[in-house]
RONULO-959335 format. One record per residue (C-alpha): chain; z, x, y; residue in one letter. Coordinates in steps of 0.001 Angstrom, whole numbers. Example, Ala and Ser with C-alpha at 12.3 -4.5 7.8 and 13.67 -1.06 7.14 Angstrom:
2
A | 7800 | 12300 | -4500 | A .
A | 7140 | 13670 | -1060 | S .
# end
This chain:
507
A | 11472 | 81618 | -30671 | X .
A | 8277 | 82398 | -32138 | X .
A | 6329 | 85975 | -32987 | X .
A | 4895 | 86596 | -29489 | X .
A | 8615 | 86831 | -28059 | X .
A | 9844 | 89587 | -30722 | X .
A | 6854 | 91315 | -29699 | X .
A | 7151 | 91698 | -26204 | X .
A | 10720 | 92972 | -27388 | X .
A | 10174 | 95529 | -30181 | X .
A | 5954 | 96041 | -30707 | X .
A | 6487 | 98561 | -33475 | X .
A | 8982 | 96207 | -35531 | X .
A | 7773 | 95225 | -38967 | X .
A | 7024 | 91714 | -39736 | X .
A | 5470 | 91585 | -42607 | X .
A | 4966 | 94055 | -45908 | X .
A | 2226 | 93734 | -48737 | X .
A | 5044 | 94991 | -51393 | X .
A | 2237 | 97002 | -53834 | X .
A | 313 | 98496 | -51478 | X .
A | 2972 | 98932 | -48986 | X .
A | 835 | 97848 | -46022 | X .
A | 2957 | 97145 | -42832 | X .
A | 2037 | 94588 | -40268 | X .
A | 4066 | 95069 | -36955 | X .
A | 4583 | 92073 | -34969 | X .
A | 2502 | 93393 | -32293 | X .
A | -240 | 93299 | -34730 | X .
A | 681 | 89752 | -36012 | X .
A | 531 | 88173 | -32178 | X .
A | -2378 | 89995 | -31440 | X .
A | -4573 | 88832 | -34563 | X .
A | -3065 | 85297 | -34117 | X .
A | -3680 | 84501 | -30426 | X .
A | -7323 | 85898 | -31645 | X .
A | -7608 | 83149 | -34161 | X .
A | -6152 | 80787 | -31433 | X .
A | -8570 | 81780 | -29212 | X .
A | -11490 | 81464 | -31589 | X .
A | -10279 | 77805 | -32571 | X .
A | -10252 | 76924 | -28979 | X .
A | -13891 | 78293 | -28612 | X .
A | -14835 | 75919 | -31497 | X .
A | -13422 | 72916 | -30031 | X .
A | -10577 | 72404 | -32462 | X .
A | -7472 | 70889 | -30230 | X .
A | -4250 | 69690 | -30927 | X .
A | -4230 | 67495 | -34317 | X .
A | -7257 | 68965 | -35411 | X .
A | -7390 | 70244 | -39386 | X .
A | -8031 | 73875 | -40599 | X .
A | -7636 | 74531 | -44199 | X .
A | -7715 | 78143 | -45862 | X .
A | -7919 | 79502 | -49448 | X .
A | -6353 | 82882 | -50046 | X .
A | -4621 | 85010 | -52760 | X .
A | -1493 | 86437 | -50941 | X .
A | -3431 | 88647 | -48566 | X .
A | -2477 | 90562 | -45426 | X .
A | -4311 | 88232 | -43171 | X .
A | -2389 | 84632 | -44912 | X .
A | 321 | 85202 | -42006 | X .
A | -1960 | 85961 | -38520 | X .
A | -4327 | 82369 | -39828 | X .
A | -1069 | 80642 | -40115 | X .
A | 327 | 81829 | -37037 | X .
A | -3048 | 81226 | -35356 | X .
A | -3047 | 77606 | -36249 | X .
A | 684 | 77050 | -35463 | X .
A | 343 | 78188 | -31712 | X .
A | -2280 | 76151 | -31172 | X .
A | -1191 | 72945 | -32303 | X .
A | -3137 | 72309 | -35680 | X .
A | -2879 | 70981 | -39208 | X .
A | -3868 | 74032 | -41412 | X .
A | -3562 | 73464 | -45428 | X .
A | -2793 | 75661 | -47601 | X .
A | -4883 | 75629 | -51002 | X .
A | -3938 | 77241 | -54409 | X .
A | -5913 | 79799 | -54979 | X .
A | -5875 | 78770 | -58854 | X .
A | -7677 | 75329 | -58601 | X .
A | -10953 | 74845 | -60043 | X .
A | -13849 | 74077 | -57315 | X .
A | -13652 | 70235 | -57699 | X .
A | -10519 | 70218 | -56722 | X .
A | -10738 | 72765 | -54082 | X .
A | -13545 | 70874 | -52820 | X .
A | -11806 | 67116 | -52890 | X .
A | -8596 | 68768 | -50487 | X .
A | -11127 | 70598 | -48137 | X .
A | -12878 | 67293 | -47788 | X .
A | -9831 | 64884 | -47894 | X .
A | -7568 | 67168 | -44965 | X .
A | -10942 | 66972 | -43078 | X .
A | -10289 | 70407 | -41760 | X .
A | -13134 | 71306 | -39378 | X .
A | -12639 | 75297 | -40392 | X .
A | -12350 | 76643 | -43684 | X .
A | -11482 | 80078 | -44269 | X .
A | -11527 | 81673 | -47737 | X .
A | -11668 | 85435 | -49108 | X .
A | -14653 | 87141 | -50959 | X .
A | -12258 | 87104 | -53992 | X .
A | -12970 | 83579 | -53846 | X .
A | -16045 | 83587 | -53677 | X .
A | -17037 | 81843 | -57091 | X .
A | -14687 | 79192 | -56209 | X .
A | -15350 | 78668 | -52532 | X .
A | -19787 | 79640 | -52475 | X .
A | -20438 | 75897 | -54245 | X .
A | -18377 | 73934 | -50979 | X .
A | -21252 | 74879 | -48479 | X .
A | -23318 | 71862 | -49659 | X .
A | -20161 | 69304 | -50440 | X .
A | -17988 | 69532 | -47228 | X .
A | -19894 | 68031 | -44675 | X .
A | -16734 | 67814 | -42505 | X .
A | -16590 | 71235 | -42059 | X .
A | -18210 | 73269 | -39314 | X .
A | -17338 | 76763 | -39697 | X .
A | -16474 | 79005 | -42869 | X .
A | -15249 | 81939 | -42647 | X .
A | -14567 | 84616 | -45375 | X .
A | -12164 | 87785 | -45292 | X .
A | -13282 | 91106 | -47094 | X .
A | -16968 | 90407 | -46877 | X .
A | -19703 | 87350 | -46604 | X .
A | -21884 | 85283 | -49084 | X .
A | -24816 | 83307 | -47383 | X .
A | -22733 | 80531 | -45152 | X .
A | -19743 | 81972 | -45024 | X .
A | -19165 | 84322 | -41510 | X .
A | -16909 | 87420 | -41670 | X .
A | -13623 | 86440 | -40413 | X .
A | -12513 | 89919 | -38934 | X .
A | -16312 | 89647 | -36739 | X .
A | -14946 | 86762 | -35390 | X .
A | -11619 | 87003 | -34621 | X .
A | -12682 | 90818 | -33173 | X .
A | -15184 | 89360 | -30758 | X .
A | -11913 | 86768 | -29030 | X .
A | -9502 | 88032 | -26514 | X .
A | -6009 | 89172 | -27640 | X .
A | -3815 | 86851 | -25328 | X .
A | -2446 | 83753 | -25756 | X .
A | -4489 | 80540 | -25311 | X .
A | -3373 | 78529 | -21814 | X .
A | -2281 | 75397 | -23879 | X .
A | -37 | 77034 | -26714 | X .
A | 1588 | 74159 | -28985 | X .
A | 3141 | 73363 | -32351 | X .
A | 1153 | 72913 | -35259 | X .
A | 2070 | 72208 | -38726 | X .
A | 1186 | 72750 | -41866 | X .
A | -195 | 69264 | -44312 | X .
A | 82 | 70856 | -47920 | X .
A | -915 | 69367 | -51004 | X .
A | 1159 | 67183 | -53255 | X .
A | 66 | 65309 | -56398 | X .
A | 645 | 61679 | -56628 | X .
A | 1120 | 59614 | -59600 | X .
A | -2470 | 59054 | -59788 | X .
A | -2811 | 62488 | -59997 | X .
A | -4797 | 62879 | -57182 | X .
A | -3710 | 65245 | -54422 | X .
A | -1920 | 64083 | -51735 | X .
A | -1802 | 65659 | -48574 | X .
A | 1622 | 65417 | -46543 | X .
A | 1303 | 64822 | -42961 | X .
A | 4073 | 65191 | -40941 | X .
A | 3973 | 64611 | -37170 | X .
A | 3896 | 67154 | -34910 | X .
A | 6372 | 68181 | -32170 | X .
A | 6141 | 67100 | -28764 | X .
A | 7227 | 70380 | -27562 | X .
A | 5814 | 73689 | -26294 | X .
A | 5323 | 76520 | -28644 | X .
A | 8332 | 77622 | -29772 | X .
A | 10373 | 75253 | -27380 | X .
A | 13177 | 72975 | -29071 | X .
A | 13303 | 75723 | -31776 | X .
A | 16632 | 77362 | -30476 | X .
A | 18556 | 76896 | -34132 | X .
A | 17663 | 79524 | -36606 | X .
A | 17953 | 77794 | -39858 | X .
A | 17330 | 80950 | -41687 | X .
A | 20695 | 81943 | -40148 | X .
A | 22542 | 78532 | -39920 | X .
A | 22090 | 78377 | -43294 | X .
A | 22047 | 81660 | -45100 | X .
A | 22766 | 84361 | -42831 | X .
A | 19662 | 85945 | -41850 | X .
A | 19213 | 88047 | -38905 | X .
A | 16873 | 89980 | -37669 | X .
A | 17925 | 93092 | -39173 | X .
A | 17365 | 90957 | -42748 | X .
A | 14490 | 91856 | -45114 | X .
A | 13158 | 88699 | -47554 | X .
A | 11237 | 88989 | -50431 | X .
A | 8800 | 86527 | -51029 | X .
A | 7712 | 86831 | -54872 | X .
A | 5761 | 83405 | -54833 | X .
A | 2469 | 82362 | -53697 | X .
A | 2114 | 81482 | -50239 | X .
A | 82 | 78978 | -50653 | X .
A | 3414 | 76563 | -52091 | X .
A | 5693 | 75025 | -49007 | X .
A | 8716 | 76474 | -50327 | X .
A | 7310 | 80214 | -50007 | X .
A | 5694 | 78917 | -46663 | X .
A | 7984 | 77847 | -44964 | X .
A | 10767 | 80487 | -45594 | X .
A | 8422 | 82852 | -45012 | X .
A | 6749 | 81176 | -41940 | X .
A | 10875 | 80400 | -40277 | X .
A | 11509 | 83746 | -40886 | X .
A | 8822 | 85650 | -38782 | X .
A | 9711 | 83086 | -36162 | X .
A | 13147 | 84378 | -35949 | X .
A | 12433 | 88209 | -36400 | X .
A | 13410 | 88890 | -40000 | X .
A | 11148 | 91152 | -41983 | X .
A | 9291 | 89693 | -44607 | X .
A | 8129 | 91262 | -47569 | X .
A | 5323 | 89655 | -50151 | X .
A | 4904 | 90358 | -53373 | X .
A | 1506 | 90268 | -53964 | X .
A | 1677 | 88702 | -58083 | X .
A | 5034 | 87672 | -59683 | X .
A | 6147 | 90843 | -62335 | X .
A | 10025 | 90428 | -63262 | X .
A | 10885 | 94064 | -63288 | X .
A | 8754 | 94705 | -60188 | X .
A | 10768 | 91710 | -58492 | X .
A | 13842 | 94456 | -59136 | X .
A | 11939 | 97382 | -57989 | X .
A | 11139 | 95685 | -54684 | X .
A | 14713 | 94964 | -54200 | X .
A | 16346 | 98353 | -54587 | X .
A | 13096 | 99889 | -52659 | X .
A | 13213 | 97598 | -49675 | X .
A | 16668 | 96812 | -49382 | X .
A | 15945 | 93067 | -49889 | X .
A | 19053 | 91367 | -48487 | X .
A | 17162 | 87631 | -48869 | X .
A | 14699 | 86162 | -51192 | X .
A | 13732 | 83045 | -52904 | X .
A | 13061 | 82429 | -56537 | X .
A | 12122 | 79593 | -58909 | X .
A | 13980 | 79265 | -62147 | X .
A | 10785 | 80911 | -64190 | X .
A | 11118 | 84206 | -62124 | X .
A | 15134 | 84361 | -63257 | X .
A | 14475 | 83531 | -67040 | X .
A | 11513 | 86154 | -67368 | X .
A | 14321 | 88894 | -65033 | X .
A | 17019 | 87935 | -67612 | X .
A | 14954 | 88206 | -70623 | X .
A | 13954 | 91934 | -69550 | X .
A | 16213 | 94569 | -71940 | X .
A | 19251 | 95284 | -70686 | X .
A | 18351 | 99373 | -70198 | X .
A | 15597 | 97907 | -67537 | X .
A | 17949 | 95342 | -66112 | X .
A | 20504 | 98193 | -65467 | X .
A | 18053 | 100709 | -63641 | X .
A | 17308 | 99025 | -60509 | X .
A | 20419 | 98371 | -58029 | X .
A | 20065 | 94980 | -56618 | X .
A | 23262 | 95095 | -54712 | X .
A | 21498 | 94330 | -51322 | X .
A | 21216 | 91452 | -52090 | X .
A | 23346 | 88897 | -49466 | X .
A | 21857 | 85405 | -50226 | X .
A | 18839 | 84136 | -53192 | X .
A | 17791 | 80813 | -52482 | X .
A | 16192 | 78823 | -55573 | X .
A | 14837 | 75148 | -56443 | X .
A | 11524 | 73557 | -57317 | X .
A | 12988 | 73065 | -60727 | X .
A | 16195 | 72027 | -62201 | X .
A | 17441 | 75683 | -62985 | X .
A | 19534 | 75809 | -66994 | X .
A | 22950 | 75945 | -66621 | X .
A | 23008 | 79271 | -69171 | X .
A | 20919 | 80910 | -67054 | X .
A | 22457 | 79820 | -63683 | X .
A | 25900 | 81290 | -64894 | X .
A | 23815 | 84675 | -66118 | X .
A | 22130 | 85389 | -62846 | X .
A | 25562 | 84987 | -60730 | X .
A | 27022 | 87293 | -63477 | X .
A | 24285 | 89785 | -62846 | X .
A | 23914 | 89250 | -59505 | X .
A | 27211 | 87755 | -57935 | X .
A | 27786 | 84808 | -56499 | X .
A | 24411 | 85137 | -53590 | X .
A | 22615 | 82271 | -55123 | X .
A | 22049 | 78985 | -53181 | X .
A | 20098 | 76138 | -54469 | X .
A | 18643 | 73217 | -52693 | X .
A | 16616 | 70173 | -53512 | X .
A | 14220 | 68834 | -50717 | X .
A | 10151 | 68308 | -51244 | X .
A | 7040 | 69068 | -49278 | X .
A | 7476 | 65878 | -47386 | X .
A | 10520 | 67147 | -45193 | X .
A | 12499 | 63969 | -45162 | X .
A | 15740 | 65363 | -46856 | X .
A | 17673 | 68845 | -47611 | X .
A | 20436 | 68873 | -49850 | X .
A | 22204 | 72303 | -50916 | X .
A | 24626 | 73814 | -52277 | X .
A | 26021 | 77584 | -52572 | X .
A | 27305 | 79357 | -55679 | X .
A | 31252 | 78757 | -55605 | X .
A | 29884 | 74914 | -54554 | X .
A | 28092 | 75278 | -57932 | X .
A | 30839 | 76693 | -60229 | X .
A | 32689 | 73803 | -59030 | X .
A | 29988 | 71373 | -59979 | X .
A | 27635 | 72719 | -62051 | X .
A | 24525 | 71157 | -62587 | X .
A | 24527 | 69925 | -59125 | X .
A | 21482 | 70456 | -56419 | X .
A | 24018 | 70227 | -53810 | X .
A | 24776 | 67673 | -51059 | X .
A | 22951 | 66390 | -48385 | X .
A | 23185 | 68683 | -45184 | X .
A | 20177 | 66592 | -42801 | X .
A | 20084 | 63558 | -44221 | X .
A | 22404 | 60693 | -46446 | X .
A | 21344 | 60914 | -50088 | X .
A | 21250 | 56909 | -51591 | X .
A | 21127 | 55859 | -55480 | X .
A | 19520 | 52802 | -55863 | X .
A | 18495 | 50420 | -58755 | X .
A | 14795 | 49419 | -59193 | X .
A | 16142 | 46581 | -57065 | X .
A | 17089 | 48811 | -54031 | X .
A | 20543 | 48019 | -54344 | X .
A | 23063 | 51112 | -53499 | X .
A | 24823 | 52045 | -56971 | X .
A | 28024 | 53566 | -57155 | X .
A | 28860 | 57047 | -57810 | X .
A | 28439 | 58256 | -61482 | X .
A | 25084 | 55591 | -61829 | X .
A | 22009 | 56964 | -62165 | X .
A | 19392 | 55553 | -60160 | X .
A | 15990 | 56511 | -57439 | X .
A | 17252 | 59368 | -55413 | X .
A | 16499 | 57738 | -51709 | X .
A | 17444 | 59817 | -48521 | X .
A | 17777 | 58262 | -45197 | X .
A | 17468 | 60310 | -41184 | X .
A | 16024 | 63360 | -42548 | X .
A | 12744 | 62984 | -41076 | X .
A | 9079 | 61200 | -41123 | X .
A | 6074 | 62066 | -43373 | X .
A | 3415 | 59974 | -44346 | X .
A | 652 | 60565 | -47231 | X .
A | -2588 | 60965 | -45378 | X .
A | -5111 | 58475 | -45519 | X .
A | -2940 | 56737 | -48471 | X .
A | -932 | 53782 | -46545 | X .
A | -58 | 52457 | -50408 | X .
A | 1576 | 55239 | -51611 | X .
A | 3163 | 55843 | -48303 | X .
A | 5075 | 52636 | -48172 | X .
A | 5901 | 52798 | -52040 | X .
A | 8133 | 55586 | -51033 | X .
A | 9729 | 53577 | -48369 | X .
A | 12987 | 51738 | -48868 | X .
A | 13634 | 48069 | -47003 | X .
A | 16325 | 50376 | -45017 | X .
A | 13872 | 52606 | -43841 | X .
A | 14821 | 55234 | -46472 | X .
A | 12430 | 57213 | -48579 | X .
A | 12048 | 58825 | -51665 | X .
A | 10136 | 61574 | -53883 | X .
A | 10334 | 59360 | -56817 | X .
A | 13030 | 61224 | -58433 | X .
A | 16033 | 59746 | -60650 | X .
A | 19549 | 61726 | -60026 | X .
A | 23621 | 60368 | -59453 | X .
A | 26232 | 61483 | -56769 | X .
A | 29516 | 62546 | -57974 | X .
A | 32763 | 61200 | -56440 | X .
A | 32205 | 64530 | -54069 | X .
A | 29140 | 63435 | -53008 | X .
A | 27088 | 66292 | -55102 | X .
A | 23624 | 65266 | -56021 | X .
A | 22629 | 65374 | -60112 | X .
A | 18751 | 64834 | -60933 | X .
A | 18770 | 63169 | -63830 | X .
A | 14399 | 62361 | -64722 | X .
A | 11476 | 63311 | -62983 | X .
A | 9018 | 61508 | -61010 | X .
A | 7563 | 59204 | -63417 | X .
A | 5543 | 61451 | -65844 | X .
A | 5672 | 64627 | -63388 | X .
A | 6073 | 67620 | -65244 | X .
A | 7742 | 70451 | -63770 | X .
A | 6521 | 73847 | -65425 | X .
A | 7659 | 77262 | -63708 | X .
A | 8285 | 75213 | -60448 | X .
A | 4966 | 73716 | -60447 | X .
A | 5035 | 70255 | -59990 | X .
A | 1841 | 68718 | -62969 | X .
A | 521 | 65094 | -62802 | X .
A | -973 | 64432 | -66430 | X .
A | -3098 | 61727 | -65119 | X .
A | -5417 | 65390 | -63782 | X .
A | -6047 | 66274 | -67341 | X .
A | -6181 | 62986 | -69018 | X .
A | -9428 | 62779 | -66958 | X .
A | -11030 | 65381 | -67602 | X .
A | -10104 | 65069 | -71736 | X .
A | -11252 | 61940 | -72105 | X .
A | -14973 | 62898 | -70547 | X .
A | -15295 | 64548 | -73426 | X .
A | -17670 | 63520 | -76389 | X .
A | -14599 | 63776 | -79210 | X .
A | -12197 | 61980 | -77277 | X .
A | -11547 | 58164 | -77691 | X .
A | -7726 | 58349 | -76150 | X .
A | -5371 | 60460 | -74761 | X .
A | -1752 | 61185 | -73340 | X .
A | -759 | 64170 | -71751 | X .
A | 3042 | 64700 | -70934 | X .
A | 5477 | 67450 | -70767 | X .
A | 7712 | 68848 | -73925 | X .
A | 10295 | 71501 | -73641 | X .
A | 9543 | 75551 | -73379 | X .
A | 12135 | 77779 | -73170 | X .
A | 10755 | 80129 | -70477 | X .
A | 9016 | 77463 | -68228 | X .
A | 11204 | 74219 | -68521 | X .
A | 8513 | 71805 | -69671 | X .
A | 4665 | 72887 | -70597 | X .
A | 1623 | 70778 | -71324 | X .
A | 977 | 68870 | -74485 | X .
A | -1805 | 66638 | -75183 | X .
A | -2214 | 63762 | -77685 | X .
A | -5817 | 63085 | -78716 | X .
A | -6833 | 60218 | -80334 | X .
A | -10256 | 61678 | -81804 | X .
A | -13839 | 59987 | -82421 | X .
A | -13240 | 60915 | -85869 | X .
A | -9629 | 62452 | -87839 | X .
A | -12260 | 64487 | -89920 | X .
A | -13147 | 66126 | -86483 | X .
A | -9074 | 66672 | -85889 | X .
A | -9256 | 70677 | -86563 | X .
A | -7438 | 73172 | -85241 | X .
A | -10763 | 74311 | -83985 | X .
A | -11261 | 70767 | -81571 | X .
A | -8110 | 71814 | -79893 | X .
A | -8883 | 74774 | -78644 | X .
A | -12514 | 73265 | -77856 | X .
A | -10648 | 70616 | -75663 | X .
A | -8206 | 73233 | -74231 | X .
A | -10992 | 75066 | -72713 | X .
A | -13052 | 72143 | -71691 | X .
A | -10025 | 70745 | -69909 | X .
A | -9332 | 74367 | -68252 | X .
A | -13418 | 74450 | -67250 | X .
A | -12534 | 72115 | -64582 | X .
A | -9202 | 72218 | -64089 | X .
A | -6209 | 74959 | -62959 | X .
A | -5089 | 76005 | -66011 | X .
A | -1517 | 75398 | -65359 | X .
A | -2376 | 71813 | -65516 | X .
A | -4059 | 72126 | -68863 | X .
A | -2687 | 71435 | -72554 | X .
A | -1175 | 74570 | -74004 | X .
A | -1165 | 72776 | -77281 | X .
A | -3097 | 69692 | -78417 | X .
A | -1827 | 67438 | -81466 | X .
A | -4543 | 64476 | -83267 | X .
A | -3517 | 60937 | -83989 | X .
A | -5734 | 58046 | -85240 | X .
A | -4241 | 55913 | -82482 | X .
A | -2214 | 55718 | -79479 | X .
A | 651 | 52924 | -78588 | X .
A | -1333 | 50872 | -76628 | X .
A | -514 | 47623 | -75210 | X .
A | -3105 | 44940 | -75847 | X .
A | -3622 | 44855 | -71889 | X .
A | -4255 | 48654 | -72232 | X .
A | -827 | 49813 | -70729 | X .
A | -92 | 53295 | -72720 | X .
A | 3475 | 53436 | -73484 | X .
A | 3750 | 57257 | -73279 | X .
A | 6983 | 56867 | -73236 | X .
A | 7214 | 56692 | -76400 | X .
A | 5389 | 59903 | -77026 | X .
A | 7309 | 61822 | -74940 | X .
A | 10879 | 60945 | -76332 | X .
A | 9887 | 61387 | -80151 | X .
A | 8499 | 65060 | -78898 | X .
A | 12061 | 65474 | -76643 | X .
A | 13842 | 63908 | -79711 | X .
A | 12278 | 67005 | -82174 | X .
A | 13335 | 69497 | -79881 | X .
# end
């Protein structure tokens, strides 16, 4: 299946929804813009394997690019629209996309790339131009509305950090099939019961592959989609009494900010629509887990898988009761615990979380941290630390490495140790994550100053914003503590180890 059949079948059928605004995009729309953004890739010589890349806020046209770049067999990456322009620029250059395709919101952000990605030919901006940039809309307008003769899969290669903290993109390869050919299972309904008389909610950015992809299978399959342009807790609620939201998918952030709304609110929208919400990209608190089935009945599923595809484990809310704390067991793969030796452990022994036949990624242009997440048995992992239960249910026990995991974003403090210790105060520094109630970990940052006497209240909030001048500020310190020295090894290892647990140990 793909859009182009539901809209040879029902035109006037809504696919998508801008929730604030309302706007409706029919799926007659949808294939019409797309195979005009097919069309206009073909004209510029981009062919199967070839690499777009696009930088939007959750805007009407996110979907017809996509959809453009799927039929006609590309790579297209997705970029936050929160990074800072260095690290816009490094993806844009690293994906080597040929096209890049940005919004005059952006403009600040995206202006400075015309000079510092070479690689790309075209760019393209939605909502007006800036010198270099064409208008999108002229030149999708000017390209015939039918489908391009050699239709194919592409694929999206997003974005994930790597211990280095250097983006990584994942590349996955792409299907040997026709467009939408070899697609007959609808995963959407395998798996949670969507049809095409569902409406999802979509209440993240678009830009992450969790929202993506849900979002992306759904269209395929006919389901109406509905975005929610920014995250608001008691708008979340609105949407779902107003649209009848019967699916949706939520990271643990969006249900603690819902929960801690006052009851009165809470009680004024009627969420009983609701069939099936779908959560992960964080370990979710058991408290809150039990309040959200209370509230909202036992709908939620939870899964653990990553950007890199190779593994999806699940698990639904009676599977949860049962085993709570669980992410679930494996449903396309076989979930391994091994030691640091790569010897299988027993249930009950924590150990790397490997997964084995759940499919093939590879970091691009990275071959070393590719085959450090391969297993002699073929098996790879994400880097995470978990146990199976004598059931077989999957328990995370650590993160990867130093990751920290705030709201459902994935941090690497290696990003802002960088840019910290560039500046003129700084002799050393360790950034990890401590606890926050709302968010599951935030940012903290140890500085080892040029001088204690300079250790004031007023260098941390200096540092904060130098650190948020070139970085997303999600990755930045929300608080910065001073220390004359670090625990260094002599050979200049940083045991931030230690750092972390006497901050875990406080809390």
């Amino acid at each position: 299946m793909h859009p182009g059949v539901i809209a040879e079948q029902q035109p006037d059928k809504i696919a998508y929804t801008m929730a604030e605004t309302g706007q409706n995009i029919t799926y007659a729309e949808l294939e019409a813009t797309a195979n005009q953004g097919a069309q206009l890739f073909r004209s510029l010589g981009l062919n199967r394997g070839d690499h777009i890349a696009l930088l939007l806020e959750n805007h009407p046209r996110f979907f017809q690019i996509c959809w453009a770049a799927q039929r006609a067999g590309l790579y297209y990456t997705a970029i936050s629209y929160r990074l800072q322009q260095a690290e816009v620029e490094y993806i844009v250059e690293n994906c080597e996309a040929r096209v890049f395709i940005s919004s005059a919101e952006r403009r600040a952000v995206v202006e400075p790339l015309l000079d510092k990605t070479p690689k790309v030919e075209k760019y393209y901006m939605i909502g007006g131009t800036v010198p270099g940039f064409e208008s999108w809309e002229e030149a999708i307008g000017a390209m015939p509305s039918e489908p391009i003769a050699d239709q194919q899969e592409g694929q999206a290669m997003l974005y994930s950090s790597g211990t280095t903290g250097y983006p990584k993109g994942v590349k996955k390869p792409l299907p040997d099939t026709g467009y939408g050919e070899g697609l007959d299972i609808n995963l959407m309904s395998a798996l949670y019961g969507a049809t095409e008389e569902s409406i999802y909610l979509s209440p993240a950015p678009l830009y992450h592959a969790a929202p993506l992809a849900f979002t992306m299978g759904m269209l395929r399959y006919g389901t109406q989609v509905v975005v929610m342009e920014h995250f608001d807790a008691e708008r979340a609620l609105e949407y779902i009494e107003a649209y009848e939201i019967t699916h949706s998918q939520w990271v643990p952030t969006m249900f603690v900010r819902m929960l801690k709304l006052a009851e009165e609110v809470r009680a004024r929208y009627d969420v009983s629509s609701l069939q099936c919400a779908i959560h992960a990209a964080a370990p979710c608190p058991i408290p809150v887990k039990e309040q959200m089935i209370d509230w909202w009945g036992p709908v939620l599923f939870e899964y653990y898988a990553g950007t890199e595809g190779n593994g999806f484990v699940q698990l639904n809310s009676q599977e949860w009761l049962e085993h709570k704390g669980s992410v679930g067991k494996p449903l396309t793969c076989e979930v391994f615990i091994c030691d640091d030796e790569g010897n299988v452990l027993p249930s009950g022994e924590s150990g790397t979380v490997f997964m084995g036949g759940g499919g093939e990624f590879e970091y691009f242009k990275d071959d070393e941290k590719t085959s450090g997440s391969r297993h002699p048995k073929g098996w790879t992992t994400l880097g995470d630390v978990g146990y199976l239960d004598e059931d077989g249910y999957l328990y995370l026990t650590d993160r990867k490495h130093f990751m920290i995991i705030s709201g459902g974003v994935n941090i690497y403090p290696q990003e802002a140790e960088n840019a910290l210790i560039t500046h003129d105060a700084v002799i050393d520094v360790a950034v990890f994550g401590v606890p926050n109630e709302e968010f599951g970990e935030e940012v903290k940052a140890v500085v080892q100053p040029r001088d204690m006497a300079q250790a004031t209240p007023e260098l941390a909030v200096e540092l904060m914003d130098y650190c948020r001048s070139q970085l997303s500020h999600v990755k930045c310190p929300r608080s910065i503590d001073f220390r004359p020295e670090l625990p260094r090894h002599p050979t200049g290892k940083l045991y931030k180890r230690l750092l972390k647990d006497e901050y875990w140990a406080k809390a």
